[in-house]
C-alpha positions as CSV (number, residue, x, y, z in Angstrom):
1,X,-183.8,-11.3,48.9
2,X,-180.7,-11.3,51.2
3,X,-177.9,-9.9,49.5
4,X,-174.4,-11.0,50.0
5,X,-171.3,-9.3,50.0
6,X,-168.4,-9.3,48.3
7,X,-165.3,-9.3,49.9
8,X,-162.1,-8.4,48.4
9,X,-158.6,-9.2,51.1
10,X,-155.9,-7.4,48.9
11,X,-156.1,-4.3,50.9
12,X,-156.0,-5.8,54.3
13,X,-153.1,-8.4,53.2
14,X,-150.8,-5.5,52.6
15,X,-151.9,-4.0,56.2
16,X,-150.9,-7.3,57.5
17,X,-147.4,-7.8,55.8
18,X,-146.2,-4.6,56.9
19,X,-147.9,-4.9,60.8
20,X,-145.5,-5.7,63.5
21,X,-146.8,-9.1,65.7
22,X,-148.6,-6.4,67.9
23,X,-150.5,-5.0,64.9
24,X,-151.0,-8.2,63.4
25,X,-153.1,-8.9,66.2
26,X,-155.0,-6.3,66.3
27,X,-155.6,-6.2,62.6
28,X,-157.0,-9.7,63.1
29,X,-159.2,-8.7,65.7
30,X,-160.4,-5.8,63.8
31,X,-160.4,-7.9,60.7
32,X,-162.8,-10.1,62.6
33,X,-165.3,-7.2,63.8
34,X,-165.5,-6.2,60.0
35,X,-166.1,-9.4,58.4
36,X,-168.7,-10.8,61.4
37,X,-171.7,-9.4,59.7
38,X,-170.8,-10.5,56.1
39,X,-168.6,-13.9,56.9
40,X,-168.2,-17.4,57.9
41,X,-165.1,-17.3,58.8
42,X,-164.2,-18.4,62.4
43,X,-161.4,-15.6,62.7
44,X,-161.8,-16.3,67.1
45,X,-161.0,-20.2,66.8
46,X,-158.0,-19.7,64.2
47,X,-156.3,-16.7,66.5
48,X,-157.1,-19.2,69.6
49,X,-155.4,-22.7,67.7
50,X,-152.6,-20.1,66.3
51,X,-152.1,-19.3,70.3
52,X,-152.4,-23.1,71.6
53,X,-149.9,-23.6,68.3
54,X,-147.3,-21.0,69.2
55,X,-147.6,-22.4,72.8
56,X,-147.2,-25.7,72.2
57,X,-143.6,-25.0,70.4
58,X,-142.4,-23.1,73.0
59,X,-142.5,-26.0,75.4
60,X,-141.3,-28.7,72.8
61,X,-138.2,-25.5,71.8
62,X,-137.1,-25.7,75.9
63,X,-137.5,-29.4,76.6
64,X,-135.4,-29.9,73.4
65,X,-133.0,-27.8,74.3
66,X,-132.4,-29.5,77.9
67,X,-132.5,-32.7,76.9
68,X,-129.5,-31.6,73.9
69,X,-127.7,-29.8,76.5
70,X,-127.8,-32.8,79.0
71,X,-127.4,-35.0,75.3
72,X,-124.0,-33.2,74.0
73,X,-122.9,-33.6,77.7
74,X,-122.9,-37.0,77.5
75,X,-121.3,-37.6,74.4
76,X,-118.5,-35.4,75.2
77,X,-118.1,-37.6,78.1
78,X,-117.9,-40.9,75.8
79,X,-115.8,-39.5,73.7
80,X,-113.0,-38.2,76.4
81,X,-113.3,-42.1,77.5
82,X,-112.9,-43.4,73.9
83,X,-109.7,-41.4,73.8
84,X,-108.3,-42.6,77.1
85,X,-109.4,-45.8,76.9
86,X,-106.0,-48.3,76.1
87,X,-104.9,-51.5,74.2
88,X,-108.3,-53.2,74.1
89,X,-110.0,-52.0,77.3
90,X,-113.5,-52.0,76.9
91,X,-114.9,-48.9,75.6
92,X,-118.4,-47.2,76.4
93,X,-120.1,-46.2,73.3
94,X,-123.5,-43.5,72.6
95,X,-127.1,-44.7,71.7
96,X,-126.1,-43.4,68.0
97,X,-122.9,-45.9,68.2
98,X,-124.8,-48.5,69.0
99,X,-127.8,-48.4,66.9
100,X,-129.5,-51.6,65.6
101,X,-128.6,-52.9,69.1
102,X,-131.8,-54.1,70.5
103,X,-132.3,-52.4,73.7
104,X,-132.7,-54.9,77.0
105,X,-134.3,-52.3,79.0
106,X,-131.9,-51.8,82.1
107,X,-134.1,-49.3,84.7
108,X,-134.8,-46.2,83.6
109,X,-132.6,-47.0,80.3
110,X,-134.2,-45.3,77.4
111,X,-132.1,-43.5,74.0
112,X,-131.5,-40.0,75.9
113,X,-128.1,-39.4,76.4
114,X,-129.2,-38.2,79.5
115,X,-125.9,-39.5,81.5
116,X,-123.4,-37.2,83.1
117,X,-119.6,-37.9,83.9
118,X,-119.3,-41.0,86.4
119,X,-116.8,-38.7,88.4
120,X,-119.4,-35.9,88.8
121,X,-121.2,-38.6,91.1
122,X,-118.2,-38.8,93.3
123,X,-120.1,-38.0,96.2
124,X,-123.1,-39.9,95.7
125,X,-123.3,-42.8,98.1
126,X,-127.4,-44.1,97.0
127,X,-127.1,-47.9,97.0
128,X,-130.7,-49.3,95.2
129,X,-132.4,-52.1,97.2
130,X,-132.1,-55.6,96.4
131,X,-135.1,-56.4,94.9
132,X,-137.4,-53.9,92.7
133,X,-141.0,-54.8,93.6
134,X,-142.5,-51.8,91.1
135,X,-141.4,-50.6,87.8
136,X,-142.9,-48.4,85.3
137,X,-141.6,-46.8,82.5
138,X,-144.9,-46.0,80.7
139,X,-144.0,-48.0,77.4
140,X,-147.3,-50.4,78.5
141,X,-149.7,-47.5,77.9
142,X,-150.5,-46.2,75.0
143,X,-149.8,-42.3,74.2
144,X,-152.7,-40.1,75.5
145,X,-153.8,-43.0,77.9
146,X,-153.6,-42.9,81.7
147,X,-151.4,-45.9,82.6
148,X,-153.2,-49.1,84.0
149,X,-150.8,-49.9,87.2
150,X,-152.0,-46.3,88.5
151,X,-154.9,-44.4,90.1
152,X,-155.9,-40.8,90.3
153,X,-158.2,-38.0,92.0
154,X,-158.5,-36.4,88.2
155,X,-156.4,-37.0,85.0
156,X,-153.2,-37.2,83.3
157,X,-151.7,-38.8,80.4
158,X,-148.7,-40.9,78.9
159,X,-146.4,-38.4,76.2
160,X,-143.4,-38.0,74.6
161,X,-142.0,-34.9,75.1
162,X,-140.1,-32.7,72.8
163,X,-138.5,-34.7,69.5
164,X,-137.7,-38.0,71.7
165,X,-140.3,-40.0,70.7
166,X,-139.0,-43.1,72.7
167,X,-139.2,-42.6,76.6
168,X,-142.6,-41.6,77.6
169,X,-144.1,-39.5,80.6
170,X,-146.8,-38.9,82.5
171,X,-147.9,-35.4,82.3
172,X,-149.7,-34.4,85.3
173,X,-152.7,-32.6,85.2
174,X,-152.9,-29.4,87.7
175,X,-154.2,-29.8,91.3
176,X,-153.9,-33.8,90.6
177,X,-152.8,-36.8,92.7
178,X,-151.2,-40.0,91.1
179,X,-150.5,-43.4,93.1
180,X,-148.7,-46.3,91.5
181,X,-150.5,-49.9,92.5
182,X,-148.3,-51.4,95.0
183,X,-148.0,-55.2,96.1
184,X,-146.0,-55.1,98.4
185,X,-145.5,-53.1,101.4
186,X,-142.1,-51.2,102.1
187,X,-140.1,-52.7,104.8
188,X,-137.6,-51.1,107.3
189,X,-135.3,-50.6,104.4
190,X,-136.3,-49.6,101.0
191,X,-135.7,-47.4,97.8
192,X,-137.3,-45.4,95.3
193,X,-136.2,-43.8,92.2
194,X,-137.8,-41.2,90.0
195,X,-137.0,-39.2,86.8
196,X,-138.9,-35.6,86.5
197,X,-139.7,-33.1,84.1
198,X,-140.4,-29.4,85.2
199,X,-140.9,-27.0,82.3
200,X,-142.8,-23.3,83.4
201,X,-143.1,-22.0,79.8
202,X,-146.0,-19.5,78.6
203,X,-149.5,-20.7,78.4
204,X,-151.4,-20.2,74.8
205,X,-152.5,-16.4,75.5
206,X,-148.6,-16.0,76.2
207,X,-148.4,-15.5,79.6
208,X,-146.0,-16.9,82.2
209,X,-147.7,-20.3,83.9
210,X,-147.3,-20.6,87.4
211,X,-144.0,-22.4,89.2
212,X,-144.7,-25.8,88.7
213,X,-143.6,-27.8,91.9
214,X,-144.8,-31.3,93.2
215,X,-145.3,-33.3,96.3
216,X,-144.7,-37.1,97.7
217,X,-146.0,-39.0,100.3
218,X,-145.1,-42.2,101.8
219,X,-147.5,-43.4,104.0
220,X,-149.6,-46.0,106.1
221,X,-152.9,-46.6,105.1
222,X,-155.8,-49.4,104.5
223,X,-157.4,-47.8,101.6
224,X,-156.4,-46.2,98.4
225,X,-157.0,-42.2,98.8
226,X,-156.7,-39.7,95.7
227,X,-157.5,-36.3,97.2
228,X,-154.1,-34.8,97.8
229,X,-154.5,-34.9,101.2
230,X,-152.0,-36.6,103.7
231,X,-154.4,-38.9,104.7
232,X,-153.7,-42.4,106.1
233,X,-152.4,-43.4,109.9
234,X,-148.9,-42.2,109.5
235,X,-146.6,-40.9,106.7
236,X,-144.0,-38.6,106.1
237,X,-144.1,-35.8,102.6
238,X,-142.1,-33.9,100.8
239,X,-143.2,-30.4,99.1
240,X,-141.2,-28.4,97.2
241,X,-142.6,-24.8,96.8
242,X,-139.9,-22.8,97.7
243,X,-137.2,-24.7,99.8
244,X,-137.5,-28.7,99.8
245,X,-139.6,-29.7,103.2
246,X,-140.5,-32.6,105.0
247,X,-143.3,-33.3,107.4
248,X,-144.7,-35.9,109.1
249,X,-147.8,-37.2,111.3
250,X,-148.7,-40.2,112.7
251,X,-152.5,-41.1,114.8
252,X,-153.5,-38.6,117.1
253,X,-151.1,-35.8,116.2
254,X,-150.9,-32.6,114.1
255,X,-148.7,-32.6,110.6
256,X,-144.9,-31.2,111.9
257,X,-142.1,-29.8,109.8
258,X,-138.9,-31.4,110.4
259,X,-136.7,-30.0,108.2
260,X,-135.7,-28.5,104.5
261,X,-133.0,-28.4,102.7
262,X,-131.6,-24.6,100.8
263,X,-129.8,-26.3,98.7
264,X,-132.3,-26.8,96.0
265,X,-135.0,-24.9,94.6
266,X,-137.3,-26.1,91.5
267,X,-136.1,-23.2,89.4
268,X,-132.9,-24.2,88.9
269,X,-134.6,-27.7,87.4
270,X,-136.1,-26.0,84.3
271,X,-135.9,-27.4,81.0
272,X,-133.7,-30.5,82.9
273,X,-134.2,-34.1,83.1
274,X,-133.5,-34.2,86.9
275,X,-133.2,-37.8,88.6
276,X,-134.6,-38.0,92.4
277,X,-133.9,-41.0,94.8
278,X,-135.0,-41.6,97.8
279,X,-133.8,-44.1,100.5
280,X,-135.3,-44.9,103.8
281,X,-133.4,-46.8,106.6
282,X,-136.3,-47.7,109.3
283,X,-136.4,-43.6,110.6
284,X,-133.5,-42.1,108.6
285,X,-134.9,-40.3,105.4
286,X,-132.4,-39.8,102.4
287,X,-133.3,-37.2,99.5
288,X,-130.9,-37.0,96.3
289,X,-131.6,-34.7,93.5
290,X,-129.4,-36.0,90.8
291,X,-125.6,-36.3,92.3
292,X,-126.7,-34.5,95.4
293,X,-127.7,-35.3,98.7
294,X,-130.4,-32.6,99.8
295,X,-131.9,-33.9,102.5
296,X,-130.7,-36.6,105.5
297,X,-132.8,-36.7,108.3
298,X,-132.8,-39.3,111.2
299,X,-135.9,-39.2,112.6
300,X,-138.1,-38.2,109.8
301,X,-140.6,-41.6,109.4
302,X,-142.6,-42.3,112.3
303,X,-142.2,-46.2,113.7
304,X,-144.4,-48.5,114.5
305,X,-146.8,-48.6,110.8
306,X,-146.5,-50.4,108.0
307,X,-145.9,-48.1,105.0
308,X,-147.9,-49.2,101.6
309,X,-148.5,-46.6,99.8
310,X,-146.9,-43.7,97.6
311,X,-148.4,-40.4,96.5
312,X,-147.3,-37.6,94.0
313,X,-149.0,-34.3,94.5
314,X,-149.1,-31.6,91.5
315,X,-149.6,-28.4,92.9
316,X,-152.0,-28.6,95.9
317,X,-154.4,-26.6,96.8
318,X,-154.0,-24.1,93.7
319,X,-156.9,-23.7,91.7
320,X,-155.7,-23.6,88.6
321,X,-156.1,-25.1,85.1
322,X,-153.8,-27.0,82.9
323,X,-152.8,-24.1,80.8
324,X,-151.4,-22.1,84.0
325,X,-150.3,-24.7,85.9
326,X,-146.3,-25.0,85.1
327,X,-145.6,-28.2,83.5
328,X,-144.5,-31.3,84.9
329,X,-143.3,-35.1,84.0
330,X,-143.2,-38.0,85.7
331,X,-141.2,-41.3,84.1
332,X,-139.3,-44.4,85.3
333,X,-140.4,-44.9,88.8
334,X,-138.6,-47.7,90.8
335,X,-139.5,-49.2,93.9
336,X,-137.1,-51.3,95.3
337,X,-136.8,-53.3,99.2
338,X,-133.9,-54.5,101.0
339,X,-130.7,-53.0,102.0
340,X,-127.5,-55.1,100.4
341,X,-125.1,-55.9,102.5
342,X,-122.4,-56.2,100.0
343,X,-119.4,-57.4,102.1
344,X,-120.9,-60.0,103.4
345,X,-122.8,-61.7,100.3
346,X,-119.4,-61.1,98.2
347,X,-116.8,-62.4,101.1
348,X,-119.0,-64.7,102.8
349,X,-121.4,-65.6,100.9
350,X,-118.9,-65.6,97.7
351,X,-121.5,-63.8,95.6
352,X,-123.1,-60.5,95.3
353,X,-126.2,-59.9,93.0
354,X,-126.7,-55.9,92.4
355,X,-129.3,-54.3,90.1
356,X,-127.7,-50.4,90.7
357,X,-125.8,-50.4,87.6
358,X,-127.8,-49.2,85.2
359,X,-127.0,-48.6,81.4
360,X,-128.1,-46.6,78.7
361,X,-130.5,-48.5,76.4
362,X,-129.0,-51.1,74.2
363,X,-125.3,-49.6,75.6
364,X,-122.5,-50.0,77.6
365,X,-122.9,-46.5,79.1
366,X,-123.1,-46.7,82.8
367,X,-125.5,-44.4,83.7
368,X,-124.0,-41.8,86.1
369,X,-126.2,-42.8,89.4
370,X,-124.6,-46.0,89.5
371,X,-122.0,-44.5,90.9
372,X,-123.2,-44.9,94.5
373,X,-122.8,-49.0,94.5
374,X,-119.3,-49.3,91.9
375,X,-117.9,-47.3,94.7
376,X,-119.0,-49.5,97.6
377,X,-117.8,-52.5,95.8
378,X,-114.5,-51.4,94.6
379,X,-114.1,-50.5,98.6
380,X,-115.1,-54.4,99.5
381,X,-112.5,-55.2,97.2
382,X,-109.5,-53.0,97.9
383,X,-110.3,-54.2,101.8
384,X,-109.7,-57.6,100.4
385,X,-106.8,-57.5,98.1
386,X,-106.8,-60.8,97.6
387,X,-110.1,-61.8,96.4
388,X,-110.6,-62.3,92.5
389,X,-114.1,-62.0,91.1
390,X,-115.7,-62.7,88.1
391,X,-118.7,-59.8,86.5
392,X,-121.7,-61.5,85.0
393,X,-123.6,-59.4,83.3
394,X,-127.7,-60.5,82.7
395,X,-130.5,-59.0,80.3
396,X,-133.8,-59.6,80.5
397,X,-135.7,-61.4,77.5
398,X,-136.3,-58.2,75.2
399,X,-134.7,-58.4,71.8
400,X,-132.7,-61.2,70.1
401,X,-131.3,-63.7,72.0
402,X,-127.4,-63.2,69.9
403,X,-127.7,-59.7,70.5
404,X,-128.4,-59.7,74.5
405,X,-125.6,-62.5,74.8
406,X,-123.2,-59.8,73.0
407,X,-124.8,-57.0,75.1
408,X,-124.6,-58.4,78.1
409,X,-120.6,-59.2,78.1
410,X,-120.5,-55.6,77.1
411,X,-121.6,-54.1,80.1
412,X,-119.5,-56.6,82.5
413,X,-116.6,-55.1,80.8
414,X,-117.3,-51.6,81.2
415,X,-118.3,-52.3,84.8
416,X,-114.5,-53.6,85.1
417,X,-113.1,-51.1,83.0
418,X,-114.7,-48.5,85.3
419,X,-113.3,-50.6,88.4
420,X,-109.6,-50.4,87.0
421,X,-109.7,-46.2,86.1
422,X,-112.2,-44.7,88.0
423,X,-111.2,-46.7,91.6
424,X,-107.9,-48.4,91.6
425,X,-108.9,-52.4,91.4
426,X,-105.9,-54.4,89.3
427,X,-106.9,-55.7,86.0
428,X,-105.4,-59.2,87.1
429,X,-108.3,-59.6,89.6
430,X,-111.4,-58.7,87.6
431,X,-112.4,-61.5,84.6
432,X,-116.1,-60.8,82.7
433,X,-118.8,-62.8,80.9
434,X,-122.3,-62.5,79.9
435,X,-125.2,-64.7,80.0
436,X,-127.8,-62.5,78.2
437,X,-131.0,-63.4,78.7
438,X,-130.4,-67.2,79.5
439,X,-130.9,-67.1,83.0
440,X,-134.2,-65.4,84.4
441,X,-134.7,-64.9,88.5
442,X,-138.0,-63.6,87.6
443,X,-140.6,-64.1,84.9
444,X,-139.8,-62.1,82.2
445,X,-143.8,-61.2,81.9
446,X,-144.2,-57.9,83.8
447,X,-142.3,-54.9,84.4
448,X,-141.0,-55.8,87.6
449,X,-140.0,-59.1,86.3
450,X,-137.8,-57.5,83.6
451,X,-136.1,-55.3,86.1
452,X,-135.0,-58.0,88.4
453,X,-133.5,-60.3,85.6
454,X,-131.6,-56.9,84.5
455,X,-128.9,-57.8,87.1
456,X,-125.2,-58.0,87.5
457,X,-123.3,-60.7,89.3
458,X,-119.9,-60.8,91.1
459,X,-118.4,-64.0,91.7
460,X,-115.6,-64.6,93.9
461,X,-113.0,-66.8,92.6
């Protein structure tokens, strides 16, 4: 007859309560050695989940605390313009001001308070193409899914991250490519706009993971390709280990550097919800990373192809898990085609249709990269002093009809209040209305759809 054992903890408990983390451990590991000949106890698996635990709330600790830094920035910026603002003007308000507001899903808008000052942008000069031809903010996928409208060469998945449980992510797996589905090829002019992540942390035995940094690739090819490779007949890449670089290669010749920028590093984009666009002018190549221009090269695509497709690269080439690989997100991703000529459409044309004023969900908030196309059109305007011009703002078909109406007149005044303080128009030139969600350019039944009826108008008068 086997006989068991009976163990009594009282003694080891005290050992425990008065052990320093250090010594906790090791009593649990010594614990574990006494007890495996006379217990059940997984004591191995417990210390391994407490690990993954204490991991896990490390990362959700910093990504909290840069998106409440980034937060509190933003809503000491709203309230300096609620104080200025005078006799009626219309005044920009928080997500928390505007709550019960049913959100019309501007680009990129979701409940951060990720914006900063409009004046920090002063130097920005990113113009969004005309038309967006590919928009995903992840809300189609469900949490823990990879999204539909992409492929891969391994796995990731859609998450919140931190305690905003309202804009979701992509997560990338380590050593893994992602490309969106794209219909439609990109022309001599297009755009693209990204938000990212980048969060090094500890991995769940505590050590340090590896610098997380990414990759993208614009490129010419016939077929989809998922390796991380360049691949295709021409194309042009961004890495960012170290400085920001850009190659390119087209048939018959070796991949070239052609420049980097020093002004940026992924280091100083910890713990930050960091915004990147891109613009490409038939060669010219145009890199912002939030506010600032990094990169501005003139001859960095190669002509003659057709570019179709779009690759993002997460750590190449290291072989490394998930748990070492430093952390990286990937979330409202905008494609966009066509340079505006906004002179001529507003002066000649006597209308002018922009989608690069963005808002804040369910807000008046311009959002802070908008910056780039207020200022080109307050310049059309003071080069025409005497053209008048009416701001229409438009919604697409998410949420209540009343409410989208009321939102939608919202943001045409805060586009003209901005006009008036921020660049100098005269308030007797600038008259507002909104049409809500009354009248679509686009079906309101896809993502791209959405983000073309989210659209402001200027008419001249």
């Amino acid at each position: 007859m086997q006989i068991k054992k009976k163990i009594t903890f009282g003694p080891y408990l005290n050992i425990l309560i008065k052990s320093d983390m250090k010594k906790l451990i090791l009593t649990i590991i010594a614990m574990a050695v006494v007890f495996a000949g006379h217990s059940q106890i997984d004591i191995g698996g417990k210390i391994k989940n407490k690990l993954n635990d204490r991991a896990n709330q490390k990362t959700d600790e910093a990504i909290d605390k840069g998106l409440n830094e980034a937060e509190n920035d933003a809503k000491k910026s709203t309230k300096k313009k609620d104080k200025n603002s005078k006799d009626g003007a219309q005044t920009t308000t928080t997500e928390e001001q505007t709550q019960g507001t049913p959100t019309s899903s501007a680009a990129g808008e979701k409940p951060n308070g990720d914006n900063r000052d409009l004046k920090s942008y002063s130097k920005f000069d990113f113009i969004p193409g005309d038309k967006v031809t590919f928009y995903d903010d992840f809300t189609q996928a469900a949490i823990g899914d990879f999204p539909a409208n992409w492929n891969t060469s391994g796995t990731g998945e859609v998450v919140t991250i931190g305690s905003n449980t309202t804009e979701r992510w992509l997560k990338w797996g380590a050593g893994v490519s992602y490309a969106p589905t794209l219909t439609t090829p990109f022309p001599d002019n297009f755009t693209m706009e990204f938000d990212l992540f980048l969060n090094k942390g500890e991995n769940s035995t505590g050590a340090e993971r590896n610098d997380p940094y990414f990759g993208l690739t614009i490129y010419s090819s016939g077929k989809d390709e998922f390796d991380g490779s360049e691949g295709g007949k021409a194309g042009v890449n961004l890495t960012t280990q170290g400085a920001w670089q850009i190659q390119n290669w087209s048939e018959g010749e070796d991949v070239r550097a052609i420049g980097e920028s020093k002004q940026i590093t992924n280091s100083t984009l910890y713990g930050k919800k960091t915004h990147i666009s891109v613009w490409g002018q038939k060669q010219r190549l145009r890199i912002y990373v939030n506010e600032t221009k990094v990169l501005d090269l003139p001859q960095a695509i190669p002509a003659g192809f057709v570019y179709n497709r779009i690759k993002f690269i997460n750590n190449p080439g290291l072989n490394l898990s998930n748990d070492d690989a430093g952390e990286i997100y990937l979330a409202n991703i905008r494609v966009a085609i066509g340079a505006p000529d906004m002179r001529s459409k507003l002066i000649t044309d006597g209308k002018l249709v922009t989608r690069g004023i963005t808002f804040n969900s369910g807000s008046d908030l311009i959002k802070a990269e908008s910056y780039g196309t207020l200022k080109e059109i307050a310049q059309v305007l003071k080069d025409n002093a005497a053209v008048k011009v009416k701001i229409i703002g438009h919604t697409d078909s998410d949420g209540a009809d009343a409410a989208n109406l009321e939102l939608s007149k919202k943001r045409a005044a805060a586009i003209k209040n901005s006009l008036i303080k921020d660049f100098g128009i005269d308030e007797s030139r600038l008259v507002t209305d909104g049409k809500g969600e009354a009248e679509p350019v686009s079906p309101n039944t896809s993502a791209e759809g959405k983000a073309n009826n989210r659209r402001v108008e200027f008419i001249k008068l």
